[in-house]
C-alpha positions in Angstrom: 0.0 0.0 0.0 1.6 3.5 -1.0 0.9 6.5 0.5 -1.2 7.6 -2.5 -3.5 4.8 -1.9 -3.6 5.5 1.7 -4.4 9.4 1.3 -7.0 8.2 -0.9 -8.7 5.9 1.4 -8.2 8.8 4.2 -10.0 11.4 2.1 -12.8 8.7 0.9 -13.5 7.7 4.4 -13.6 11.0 5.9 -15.6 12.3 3.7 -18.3 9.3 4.7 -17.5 9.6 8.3 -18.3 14.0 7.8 -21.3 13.5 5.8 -23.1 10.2 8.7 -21.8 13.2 11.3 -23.8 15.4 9.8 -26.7 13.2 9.2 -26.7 12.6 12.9 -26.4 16.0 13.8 -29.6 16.9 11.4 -31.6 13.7 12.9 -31.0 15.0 16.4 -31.6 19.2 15.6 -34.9 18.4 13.8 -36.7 15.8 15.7 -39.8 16.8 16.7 -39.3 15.6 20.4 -36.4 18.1 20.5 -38.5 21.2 19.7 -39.2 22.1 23.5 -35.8 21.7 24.9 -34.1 23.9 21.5 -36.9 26.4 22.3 -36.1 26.6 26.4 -32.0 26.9 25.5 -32.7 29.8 23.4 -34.6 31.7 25.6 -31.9 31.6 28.4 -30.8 34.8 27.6 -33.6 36.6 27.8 -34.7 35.6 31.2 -34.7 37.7 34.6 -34.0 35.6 36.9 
């Protein structure tokens, strides 16, 4: 195995591995059962506690 064939299975598989992150990133952000807990996180800020 050369190093252009490993730098080429590096770049392949990273690529997959990115793209299922961000899959699983998207999955978790827009599930409905999330909705509450997103909204209660965003309006930290602007309590007066």
């Amino acid at each position: 195995m050369s190093y252009a064939d490993l730098a080429a299975f590096a770049r392949t598989f990273g690529l997959v591995y990115l793209v299922a992150m961000l899959a699983v990133a998207l999955f978790y952000a827009l599930r409905p059962r999330n909705r509450g807990k997103f909204r209660d996180a965003a309006m930290i800020p602007l309590r007066k506690d």
